[in-house]
LUMTOR-34796 format. One line per 2 residues: number of its first residue (from 1); their letters; for each residue x, y, z of C-alpha. Coordinates in steps of 0.2 Angstrom, whole numbers, plus 5000, padded with zeros to 4 digits. Each point is the difference from the previous one (the first is absolute). Example, Ala and Ser with C-alpha at 12.3 -4.5 7.8 and 13.67 -1.06 7.14 Angstrom:
// residues 2
1) AS) 5062 4978 5039; 5006 5017 4997
// end
This chain:
// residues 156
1) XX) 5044 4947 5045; 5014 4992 4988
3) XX) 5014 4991 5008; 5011 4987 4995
5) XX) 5018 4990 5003; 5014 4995 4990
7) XX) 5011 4986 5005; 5019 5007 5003
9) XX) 5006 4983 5004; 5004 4992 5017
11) XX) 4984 4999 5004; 4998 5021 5000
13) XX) 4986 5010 4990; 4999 5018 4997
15) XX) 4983 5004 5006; 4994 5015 4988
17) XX) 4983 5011 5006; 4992 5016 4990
19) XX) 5010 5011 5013; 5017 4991 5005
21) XX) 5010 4983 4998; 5007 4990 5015
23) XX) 5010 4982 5000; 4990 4986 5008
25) XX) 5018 4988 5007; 4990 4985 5003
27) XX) 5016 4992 5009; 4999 5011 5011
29) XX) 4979 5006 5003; 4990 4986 4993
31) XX) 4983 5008 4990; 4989 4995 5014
33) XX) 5012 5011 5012; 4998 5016 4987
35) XX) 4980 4995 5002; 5000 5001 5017
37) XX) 5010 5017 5000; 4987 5006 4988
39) XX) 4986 4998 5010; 5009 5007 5017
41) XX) 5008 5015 4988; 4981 5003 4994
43) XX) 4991 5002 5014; 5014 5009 5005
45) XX) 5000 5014 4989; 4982 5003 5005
47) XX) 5001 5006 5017; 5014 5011 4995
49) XX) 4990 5008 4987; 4985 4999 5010
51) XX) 5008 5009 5015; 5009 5013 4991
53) XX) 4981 5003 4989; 4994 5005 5018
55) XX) 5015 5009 5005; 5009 4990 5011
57) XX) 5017 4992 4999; 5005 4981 5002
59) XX) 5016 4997 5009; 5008 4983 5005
61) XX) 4991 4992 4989; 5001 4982 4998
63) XX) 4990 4984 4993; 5005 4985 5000
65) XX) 4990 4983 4997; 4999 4981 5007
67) XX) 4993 4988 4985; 4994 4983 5002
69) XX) 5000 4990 4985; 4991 4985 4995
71) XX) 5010 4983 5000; 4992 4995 4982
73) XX) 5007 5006 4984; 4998 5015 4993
75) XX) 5001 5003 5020; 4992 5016 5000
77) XX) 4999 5013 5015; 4987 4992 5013
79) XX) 5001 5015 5011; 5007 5016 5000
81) XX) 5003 5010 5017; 5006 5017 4999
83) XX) 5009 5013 5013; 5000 5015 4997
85) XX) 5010 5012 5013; 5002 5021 4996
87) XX) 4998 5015 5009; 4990 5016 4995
89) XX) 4993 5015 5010; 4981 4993 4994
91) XX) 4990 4991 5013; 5000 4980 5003
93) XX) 4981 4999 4992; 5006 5009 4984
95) XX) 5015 4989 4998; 4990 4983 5000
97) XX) 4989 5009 4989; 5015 5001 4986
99) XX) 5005 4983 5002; 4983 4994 4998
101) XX) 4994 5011 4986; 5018 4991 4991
103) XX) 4993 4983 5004; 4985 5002 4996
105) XX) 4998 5012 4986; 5016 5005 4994
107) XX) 5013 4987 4996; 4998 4995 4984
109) XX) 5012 4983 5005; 4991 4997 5015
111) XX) 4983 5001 4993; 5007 4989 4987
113) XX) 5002 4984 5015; 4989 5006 5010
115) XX) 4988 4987 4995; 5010 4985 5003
117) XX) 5012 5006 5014; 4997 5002 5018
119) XX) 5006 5015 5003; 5003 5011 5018
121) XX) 5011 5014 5007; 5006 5007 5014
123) XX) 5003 5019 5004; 5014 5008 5011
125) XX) 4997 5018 4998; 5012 5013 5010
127) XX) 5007 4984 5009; 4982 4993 5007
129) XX) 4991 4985 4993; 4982 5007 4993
131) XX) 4996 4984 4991; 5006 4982 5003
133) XX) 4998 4986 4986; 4984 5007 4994
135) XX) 4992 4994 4986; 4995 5009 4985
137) XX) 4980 4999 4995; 5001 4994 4983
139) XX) 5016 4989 5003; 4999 4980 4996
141) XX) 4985 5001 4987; 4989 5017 5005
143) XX) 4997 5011 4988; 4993 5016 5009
145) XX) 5000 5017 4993; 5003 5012 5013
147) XX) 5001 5019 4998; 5013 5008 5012
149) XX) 4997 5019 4996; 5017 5003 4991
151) XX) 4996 5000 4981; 5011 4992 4993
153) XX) 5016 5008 5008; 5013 4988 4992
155) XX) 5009 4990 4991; 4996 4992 4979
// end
C-alpha cells in the first residue's frame, strides 16, 4: 500500500491512494476524525462483504462509535465502543458471528489498536439488542488468534 498528501493550502491536503484520491479539509474533519471513520468504515465493509459471501443481504445498516480519549498528549483513543445496527434475513447468532469475525480477525485498523484500546460493541440486529457493551477478547492488550471458519472472506 502507497498513499500520500500534498498540502493545497488552508490547511487542506489532497490525500492520494494506489486506487483513488480524496481531500482531507482538516477545518472541517480533523485527522483524528478521518481515523476514527476509518476504523468504523473497516469493520464496516466486512459484514457486508461477509453477508453477501454467504448470500444474504445487509439492509439499514449502520455503525457508529463512542471514543474516549486520554487526557495526556498525544491523547490517544482509551476506549473504543462500537454499535452496530442492520437487518438481514440471516439468524441473530450468524450476525454476531460477522461482527466478531471483523473484530477479531478481519479489520486490518482494528487489529491495528487493538492492543492498546479497550474496545466493545453492541448489536441491534432487525431492531432487537443481541449484544450489549461486549468486550472483544483480544481488546486492551490480548493477542489471541482465533479462527472463525470464514477463510479469509474480506477485505486487504
Amino acid at each position: 500500500m502507497n498513499v500520500s498528501l500534498e498540502y493545497l493550502g488552508e490547511k487542506k491536503f489532497k490525500a492520494n491512494t494506489t486506487k483513488s484520491s480524496y481531500v482531507l479539509d482538516c477545518k472541517e474533519i480533523t485527522p483524528v476524525e478521518y481515523f476514527a471513520t476509518g476504523i468504523i468504515g473497516c469493520t464496516g465493509i466486512d459484514l457486508v462483504v461477509m453477508a453477501e459471501k454467504d448470500g444474504y443481504v445487509v439492509s439499514n445498516y449502520k455503525v457508529s462509535a463512542e471514543i474516549e480519549r486520554q487526557m495526556s498528549v498525544p491523547m490517544k483513543f482509551a476506549s473504543l465502543h462500537m454499535i452496530y445496527e442492520f437487518e438481514g434475513s440471516f439468524d441473530a447468532v450468524k450476525a454476531k458471528r460477522y461482527i466478531l469475525a471483523s473484530l477479531e480477525s478481519y479489520c486490518t485498523t482494528i487489529n491495528s489498536i487493538r492492543d492498546s484500546v479497550k474496545i466493545s460493541y453492541t448489536i441491534v440486529y432487525n431492531g432487537e439488542k443481541i449484544a450489549v457493551k461486549e468486550s472483544i477478547a483480544s481488546g486492551g492488550g490480548g493477542s489471541i488468534e482465533m479462527d472463525d471458519g470464514f477463510g479469509g472472506a474480506c477485505c486487504s
